[in-house]
C-alpha positions in Angstrom: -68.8 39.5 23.1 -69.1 41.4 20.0 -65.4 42.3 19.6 -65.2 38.2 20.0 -67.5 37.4 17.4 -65.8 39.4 14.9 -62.4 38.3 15.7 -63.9 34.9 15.0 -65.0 36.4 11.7 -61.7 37.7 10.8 -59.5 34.5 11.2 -62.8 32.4 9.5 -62.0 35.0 6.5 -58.6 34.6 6.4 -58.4 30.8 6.7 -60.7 30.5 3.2 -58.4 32.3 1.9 -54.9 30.7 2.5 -57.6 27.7 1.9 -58.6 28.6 -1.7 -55.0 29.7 -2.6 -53.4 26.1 -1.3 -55.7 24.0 -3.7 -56.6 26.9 -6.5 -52.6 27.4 -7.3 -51.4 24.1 -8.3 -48.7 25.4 -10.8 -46.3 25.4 -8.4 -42.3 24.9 -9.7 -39.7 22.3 -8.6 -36.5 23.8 -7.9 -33.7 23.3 -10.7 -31.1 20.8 -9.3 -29.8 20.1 -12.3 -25.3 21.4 -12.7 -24.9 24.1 -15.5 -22.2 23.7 -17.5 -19.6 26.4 -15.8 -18.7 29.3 -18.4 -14.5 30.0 -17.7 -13.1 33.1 -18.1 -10.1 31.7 -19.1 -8.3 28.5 -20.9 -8.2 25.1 -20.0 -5.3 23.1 -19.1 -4.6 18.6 -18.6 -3.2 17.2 -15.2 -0.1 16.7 -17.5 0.4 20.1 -18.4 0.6 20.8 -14.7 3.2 18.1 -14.2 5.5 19.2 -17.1 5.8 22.9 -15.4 6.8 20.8 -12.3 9.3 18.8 -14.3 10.5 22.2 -15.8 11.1 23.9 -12.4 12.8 21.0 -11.2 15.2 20.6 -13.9 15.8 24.5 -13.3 16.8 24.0 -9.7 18.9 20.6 -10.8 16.6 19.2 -8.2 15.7 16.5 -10.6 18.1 13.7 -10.1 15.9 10.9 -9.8 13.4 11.3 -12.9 10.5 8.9 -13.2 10.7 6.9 -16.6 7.2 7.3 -17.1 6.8 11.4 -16.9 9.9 12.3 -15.4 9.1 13.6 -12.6 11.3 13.5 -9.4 8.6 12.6 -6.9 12.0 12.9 -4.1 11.8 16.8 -4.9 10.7 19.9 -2.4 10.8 22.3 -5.8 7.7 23.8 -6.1 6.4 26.5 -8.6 3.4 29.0 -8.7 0.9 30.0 -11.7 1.3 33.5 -11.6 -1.4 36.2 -10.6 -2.3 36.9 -14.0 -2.2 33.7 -14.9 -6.2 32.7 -15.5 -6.2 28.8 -16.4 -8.1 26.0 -15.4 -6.9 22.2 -14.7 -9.4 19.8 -15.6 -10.0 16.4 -13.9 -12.4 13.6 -13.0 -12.5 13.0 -9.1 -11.7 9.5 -8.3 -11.9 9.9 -4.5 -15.2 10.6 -2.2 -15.1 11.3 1.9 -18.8 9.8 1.9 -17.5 7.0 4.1 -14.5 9.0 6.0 -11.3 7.4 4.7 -10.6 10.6 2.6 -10.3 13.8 4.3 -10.9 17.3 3.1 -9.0 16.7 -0.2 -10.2 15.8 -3.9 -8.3 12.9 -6.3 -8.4 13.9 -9.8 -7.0 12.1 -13.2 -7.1 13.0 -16.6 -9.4 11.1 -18.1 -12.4 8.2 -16.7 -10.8 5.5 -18.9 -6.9 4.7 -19.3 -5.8 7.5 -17.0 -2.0 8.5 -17.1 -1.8 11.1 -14.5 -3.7 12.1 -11.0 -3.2 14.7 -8.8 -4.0 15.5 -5.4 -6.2 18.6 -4.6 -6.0 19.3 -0.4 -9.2 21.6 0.1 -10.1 22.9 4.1 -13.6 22.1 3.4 -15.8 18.7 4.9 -17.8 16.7 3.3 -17.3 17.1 -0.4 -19.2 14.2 -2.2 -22.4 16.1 -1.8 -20.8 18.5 -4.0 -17.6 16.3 -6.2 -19.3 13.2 -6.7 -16.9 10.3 -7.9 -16.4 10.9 -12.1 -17.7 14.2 -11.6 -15.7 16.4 -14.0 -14.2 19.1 -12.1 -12.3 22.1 -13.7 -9.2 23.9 -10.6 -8.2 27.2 -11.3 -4.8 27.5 -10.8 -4.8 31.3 -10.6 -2.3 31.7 -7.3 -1.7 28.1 -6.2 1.7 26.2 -5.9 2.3 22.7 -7.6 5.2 20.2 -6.2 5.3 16.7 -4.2 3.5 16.4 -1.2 3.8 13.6 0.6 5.0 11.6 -2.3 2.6 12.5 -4.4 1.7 15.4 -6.8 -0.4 17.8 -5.3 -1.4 21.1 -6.3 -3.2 24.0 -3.6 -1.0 26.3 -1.5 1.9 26.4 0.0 3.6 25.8 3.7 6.8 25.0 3.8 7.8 21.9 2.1 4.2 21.3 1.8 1.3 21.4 -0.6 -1.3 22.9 1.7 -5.0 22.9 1.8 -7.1 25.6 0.0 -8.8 27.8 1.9 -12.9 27.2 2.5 -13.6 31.0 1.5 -12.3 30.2 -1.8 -13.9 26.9 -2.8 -16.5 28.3 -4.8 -14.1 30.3 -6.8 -11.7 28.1 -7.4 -13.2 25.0 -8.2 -16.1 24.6 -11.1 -17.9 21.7 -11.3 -18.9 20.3 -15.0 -22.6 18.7 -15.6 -20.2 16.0 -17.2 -20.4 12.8 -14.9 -18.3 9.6 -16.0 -18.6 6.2 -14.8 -14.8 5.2 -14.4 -13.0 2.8 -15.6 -10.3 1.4 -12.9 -6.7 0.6 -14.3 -5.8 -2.3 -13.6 -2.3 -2.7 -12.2 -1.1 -5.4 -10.2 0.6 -5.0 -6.8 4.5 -5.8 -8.3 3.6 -2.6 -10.9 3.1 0.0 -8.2 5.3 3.1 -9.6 5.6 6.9 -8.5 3.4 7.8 -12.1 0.7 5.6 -11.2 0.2 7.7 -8.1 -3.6 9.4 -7.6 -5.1 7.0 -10.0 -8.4 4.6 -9.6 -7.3 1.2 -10.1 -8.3 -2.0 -10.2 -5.3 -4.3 -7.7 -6.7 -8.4 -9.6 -5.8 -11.4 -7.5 -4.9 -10.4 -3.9 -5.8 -11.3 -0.2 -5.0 -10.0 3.4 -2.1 -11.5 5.4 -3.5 -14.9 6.6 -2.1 -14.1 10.0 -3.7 -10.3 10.4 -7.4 -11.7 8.1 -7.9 -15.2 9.7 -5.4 -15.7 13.0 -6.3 -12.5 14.5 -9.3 -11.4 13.0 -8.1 -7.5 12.8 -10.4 -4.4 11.6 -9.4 -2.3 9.1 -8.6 0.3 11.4 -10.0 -0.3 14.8 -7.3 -2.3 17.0 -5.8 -0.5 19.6 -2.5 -0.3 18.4 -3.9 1.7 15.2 -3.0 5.7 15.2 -4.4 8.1 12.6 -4.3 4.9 10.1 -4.5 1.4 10.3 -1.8 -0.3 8.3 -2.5 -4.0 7.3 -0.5 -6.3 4.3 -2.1 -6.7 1.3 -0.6 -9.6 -0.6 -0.5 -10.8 -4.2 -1.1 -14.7 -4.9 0.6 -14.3 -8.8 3.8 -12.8 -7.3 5.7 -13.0 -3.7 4.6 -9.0 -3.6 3.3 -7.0 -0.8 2.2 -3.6 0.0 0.4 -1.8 2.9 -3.3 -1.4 3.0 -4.1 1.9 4.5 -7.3 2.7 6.5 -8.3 6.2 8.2 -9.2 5.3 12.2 -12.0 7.5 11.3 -13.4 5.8 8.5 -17.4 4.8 8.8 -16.0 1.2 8.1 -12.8 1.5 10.5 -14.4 -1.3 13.1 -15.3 -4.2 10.8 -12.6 -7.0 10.1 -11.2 -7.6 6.9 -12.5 -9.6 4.5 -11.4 -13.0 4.9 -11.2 -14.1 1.1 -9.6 -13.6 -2.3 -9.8 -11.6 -5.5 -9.7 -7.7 -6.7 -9.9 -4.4 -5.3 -11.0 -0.6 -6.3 -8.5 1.4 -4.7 -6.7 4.4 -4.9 -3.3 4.2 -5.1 -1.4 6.6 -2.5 1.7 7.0 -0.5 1.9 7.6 3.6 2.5 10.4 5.2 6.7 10.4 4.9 6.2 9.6 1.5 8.5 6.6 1.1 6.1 3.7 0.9 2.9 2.7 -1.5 -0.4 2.8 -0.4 -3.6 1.3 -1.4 -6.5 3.4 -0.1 -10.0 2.4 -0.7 -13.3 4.9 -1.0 -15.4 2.1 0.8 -15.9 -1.4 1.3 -17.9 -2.1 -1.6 -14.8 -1.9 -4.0 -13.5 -5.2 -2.3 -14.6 -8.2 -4.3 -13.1 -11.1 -2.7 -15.0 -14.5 -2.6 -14.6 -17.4 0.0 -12.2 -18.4 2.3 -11.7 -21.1 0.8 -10.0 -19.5 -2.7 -7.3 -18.5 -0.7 -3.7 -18.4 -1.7 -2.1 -19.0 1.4 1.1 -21.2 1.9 0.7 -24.8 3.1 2.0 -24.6 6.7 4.1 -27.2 8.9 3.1 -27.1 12.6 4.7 -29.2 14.7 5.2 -27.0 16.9 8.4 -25.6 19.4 10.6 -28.1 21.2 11.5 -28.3 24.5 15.5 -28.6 23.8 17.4 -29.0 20.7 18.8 -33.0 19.7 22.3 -34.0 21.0 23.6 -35.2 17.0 24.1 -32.5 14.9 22.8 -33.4 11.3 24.0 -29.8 9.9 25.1 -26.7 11.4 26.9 -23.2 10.3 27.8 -20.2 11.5 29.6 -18.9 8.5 32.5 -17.8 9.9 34.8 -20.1 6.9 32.9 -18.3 4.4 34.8 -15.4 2.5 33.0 -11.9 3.5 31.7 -10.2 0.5 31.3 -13.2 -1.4 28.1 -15.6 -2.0 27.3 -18.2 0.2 29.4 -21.1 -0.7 30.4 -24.9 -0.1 29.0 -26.8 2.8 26.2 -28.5 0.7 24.5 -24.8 0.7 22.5 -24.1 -3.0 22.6 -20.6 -3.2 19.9 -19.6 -6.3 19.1 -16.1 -7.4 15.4 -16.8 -8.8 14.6 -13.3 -10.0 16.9 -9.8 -9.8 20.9 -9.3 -8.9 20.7 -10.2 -5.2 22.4 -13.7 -3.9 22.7 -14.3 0.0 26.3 -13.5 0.6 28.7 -13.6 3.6 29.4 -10.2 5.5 31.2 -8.7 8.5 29.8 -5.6 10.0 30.4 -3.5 13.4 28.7 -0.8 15.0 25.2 -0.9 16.2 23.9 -3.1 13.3 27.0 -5.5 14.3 27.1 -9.2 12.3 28.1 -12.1 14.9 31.8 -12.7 13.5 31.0 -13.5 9.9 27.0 -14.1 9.0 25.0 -14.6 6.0 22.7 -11.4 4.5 20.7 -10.6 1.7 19.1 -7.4 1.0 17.5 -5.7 -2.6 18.8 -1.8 -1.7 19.8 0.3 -4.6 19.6 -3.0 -6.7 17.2 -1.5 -9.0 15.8 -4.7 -9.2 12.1 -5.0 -10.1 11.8 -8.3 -7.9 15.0 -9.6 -5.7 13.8 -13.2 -4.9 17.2 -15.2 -3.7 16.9 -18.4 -2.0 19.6 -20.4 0.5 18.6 -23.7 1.0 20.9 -26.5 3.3 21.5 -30.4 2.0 19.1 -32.6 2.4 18.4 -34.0 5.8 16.9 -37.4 7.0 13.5 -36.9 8.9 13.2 -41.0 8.5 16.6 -42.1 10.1 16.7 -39.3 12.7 14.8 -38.9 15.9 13.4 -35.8 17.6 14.7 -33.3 14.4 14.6 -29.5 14.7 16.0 -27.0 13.6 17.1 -23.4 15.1 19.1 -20.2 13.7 19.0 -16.0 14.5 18.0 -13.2 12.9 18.4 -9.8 12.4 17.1 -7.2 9.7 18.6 -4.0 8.4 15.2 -1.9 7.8 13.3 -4.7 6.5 10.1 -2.9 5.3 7.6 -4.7 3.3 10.8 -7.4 1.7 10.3 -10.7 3.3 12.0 -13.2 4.5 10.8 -17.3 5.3 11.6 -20.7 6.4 10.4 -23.5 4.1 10.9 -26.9 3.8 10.2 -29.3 0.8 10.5 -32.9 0.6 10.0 -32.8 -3.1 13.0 -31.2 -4.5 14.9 -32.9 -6.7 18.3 -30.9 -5.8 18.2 -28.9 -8.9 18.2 -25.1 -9.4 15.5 -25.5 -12.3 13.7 -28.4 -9.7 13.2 -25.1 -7.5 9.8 -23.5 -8.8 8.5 -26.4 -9.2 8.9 -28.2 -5.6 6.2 -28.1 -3.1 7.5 -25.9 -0.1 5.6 -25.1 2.9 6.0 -22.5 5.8 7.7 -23.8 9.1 5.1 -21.5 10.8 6.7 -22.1 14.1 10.3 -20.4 13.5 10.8 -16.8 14.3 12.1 -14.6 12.1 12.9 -10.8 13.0 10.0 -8.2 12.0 10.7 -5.0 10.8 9.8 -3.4 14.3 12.7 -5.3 15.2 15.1 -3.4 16.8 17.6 -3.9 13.9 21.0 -3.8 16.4 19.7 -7.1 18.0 19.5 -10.8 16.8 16.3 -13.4 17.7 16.0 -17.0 18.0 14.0 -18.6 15.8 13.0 -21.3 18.7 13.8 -24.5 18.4 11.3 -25.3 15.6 10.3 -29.4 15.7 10.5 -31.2 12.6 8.9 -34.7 14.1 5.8 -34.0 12.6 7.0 -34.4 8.7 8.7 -37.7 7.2 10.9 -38.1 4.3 14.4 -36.5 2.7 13.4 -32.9 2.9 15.2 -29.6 2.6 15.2 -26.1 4.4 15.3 -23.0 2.7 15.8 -19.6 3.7 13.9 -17.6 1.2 14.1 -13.6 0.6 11.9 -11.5 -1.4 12.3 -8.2 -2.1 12.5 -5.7 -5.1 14.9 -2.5 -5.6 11.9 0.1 -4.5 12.3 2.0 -1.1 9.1 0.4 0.2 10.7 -3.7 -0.4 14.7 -2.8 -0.3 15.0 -4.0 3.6 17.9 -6.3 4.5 17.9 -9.8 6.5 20.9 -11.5 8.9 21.4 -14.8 9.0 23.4 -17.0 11.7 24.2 -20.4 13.4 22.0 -22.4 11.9 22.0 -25.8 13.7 20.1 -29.4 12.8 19.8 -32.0 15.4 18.2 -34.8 16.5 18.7 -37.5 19.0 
């Protein structure tokens, strides 16, 4: 009992005193969260300087034969070079990208400067998450001590190397190699429009004005941005300008936070990041999250007006107009036969062509296609005579296509009772979609040629016309080719 009573004694005595030192010591210090400006132990470098070595080296290895105008570098080229060991430099850079909401992955986007940026450069690091740590316009300083510079993936990237690759620094050396500034910007985005997409504006925050999601992928079938079951690693969906016929692929990580909500339905501008895919041959836009998507209603949309009458059960037994090209001279532009054949922007024209092989033509057929055209924007339209909706019965139309790698160029059926016959009468006529028709999709098998349907006209009146309208531009991602054959008229 005694031994109890001064146990009790003890812990009485020691309770008053963690008591009296919890309210007695009040001057207690907040931990310092605030980023020190790094001190360098050696110089400091720009993102350009960087990409002139890598122009250097190229030019060395006459690996540079397809220069960018912009900074001429050839973004085709595997030449890479490495800052040597003694070599103590640092890159500096802004980071435009953030894995907060999983659609980057254990890499950093840098450009030069917050505002107006020239040049961006990808920085693959094995280390996840890095927002907590490389906030978005947190200046960021890379040294370059050891790594390898080139094009990875279409882009300029600079870490270490495996193979062909730019690959991922290691997490041991994180800390060591890249220094984080107390400097935090708020960034400006540059705007660039979807038709000015170029190699040099690669890595760069920008600001896409005007644009909307396919009407078929955003309203007809309601997709995610990366959830459906067809998506692997990325979900892919067409983002499409309403000032210009342009349209590029709108890239979302399967294992982004937002992956399962649909896309926004409406119009108007987007943060992104502009990227390229994994092969490196095609543009695209890659947003941090959601919230740099400011489109408004439904209702501002720019979509096409559409014709839907709908598929007919057989084709007419009179044939209004019909051709299969086979009088035409290969080679040539489409000619004669009431056709207009109008070049509306670029060097491309429809033309007549015979081809064997796998990608065979059906005798003689019509083509058009914007590869090696260097052409900005190919936009080339074929459009028939006029035809008689008001004298004729039971009108449709129907024709085949084929494509020749038709990537992100498009190619569609239109009619216009408007047109005053003119070339100049052309932009200015009301044309609307014949939604109905078929025409071949680039995961077409391109060897084979599809029916457009027999496409019903019954539903529109008047002296209309029927266009077959192709849109392109000389860039790998838009250069695709369409076929065109038998195009037949009728009614009863």
């Amino acid at each position: 009992m005694k031994t109890l009573k001064i146990n009790k004694l003890i812990l009485l005595i020691t309770g008053l005193v963690v008591f009296n030192g919890c309210v007695q010591d009040d001057d207690y210090s907040i931990p310092n969260t605030e980023i020190e400006e790094p001190v360098l132990d050696g110089s400091v470098i720009e993102i350009s300087d960087v990409l002139g070595r890598l122009v250097q080296e190229q030019v060395s290895e006459n690996d540079n034969q397809n220069p960018n105008p912009n900074n001429g570098l050839d973004y085709d080229s595997n030449v890479t070079f490495q800052y040597a060991d003694g070599v103590v430099q640092y890159m500096e850079g802004y980071v435009v990208s953030t894995d907060e909401a999983g659609n980057f992955f254990e890499e950093l986007i840098l450009q030069d400067k917050p505002d107006n940026p020239t040049v961006g450069i990808k920085v693959p690091i094995d280390v996840n998450p890095l927002f907590t740590r490389y906030d978005i316009g947190r200046k960021v300083y890379i040294k370059v001590t050891n790594l390898h510079v080139g094009i990875s993936n279409g882009v300029l990237a600079i870490g270490f190397k495996d193979g062909d690759f730019i690959s991922k620094i290691p997490a041991a050396l994180e800390l060591e190699t890249i220094k984080r500034s107390a400097e935090k910007a708020e960034l400006v985005p540059l705007s660039l429009p979807l038709e000015d997409f170029d190699d040099s504006k690669t890595n760069l925050f920008i600001n896409i004005p005007d644009v909307q999601f396919n009407r078929v992928q955003a309203l007809q079938d309601e997709l995610s941005f990366a959830s459906e079951g067809f998506d692997e690693f990325d979900g892919e969906r067409i983002l499409e300008s309403c000032s210009s016929s342009t349209t590029r692929v709108f890239s979302t990580s399967t294992f982004a936070d937002f992956s399962g909500l649909n896309l926004p339905k409406g119009r108007g501008n987007m943060d992104a990041i502009l990227s390229k895919n994994f092969f490196g041959d095609q543009f695209n836009v890659v947003i941090n999250t959601p919230e740099g998507i400011d489109f408004g209603s439904e209702e501002n949309r720019c979509d096409p007006l559409l014709i839907e009458c709908g598929l007919a059960a057989s084709s007419g037994t009179n044939t209004l107009f019909e051709d299969n090209f086979e009088t035409q001279t290969t080679f040539s532009p489409i000619s004669g036969n009431g056709w207009t054949n109008y070049i509306e922007s670029g060097t491309e024209a429809w033309e007549a062509y015979t081809q064997g092989g796998t990608n065979s033509s059906q005798g003689v057929s019509a083509r058009v296609g914007s590869f090696q055209s260097n052409d900005n924007s190919s936009i080339a339209w074929l459009i028939t005579p006029q035809i008689d909706l008001d004298a004729n019965n039971d009108v449709s139309i129907e024709f085949e296509t084929s494509n020749s790698f038709s990537d992100g160029s498009t190619m569609d059926v239109l009619l216009s009772n408007d047109w005053d016959g003119t070339e100049a009468g052309i932009a200015t006529a009301t044309w609307a979609v014949l939604a109905d028709a078929y025409v071949t999709q680039d995961s077409d098998f391109f060897g084979d040629w599809f029916s457009s349907g027999i496409v019903d006209l019954s539903c529109e009146t008047g002296q209309v016309y029927i266009a077959f309208k192709y849109s392109g531009s000389g860039q790998s991602d838009f250069d695709g080719t369409y076929e065109l054959d038998n195009i037949r008229i009728s009614s009863n």
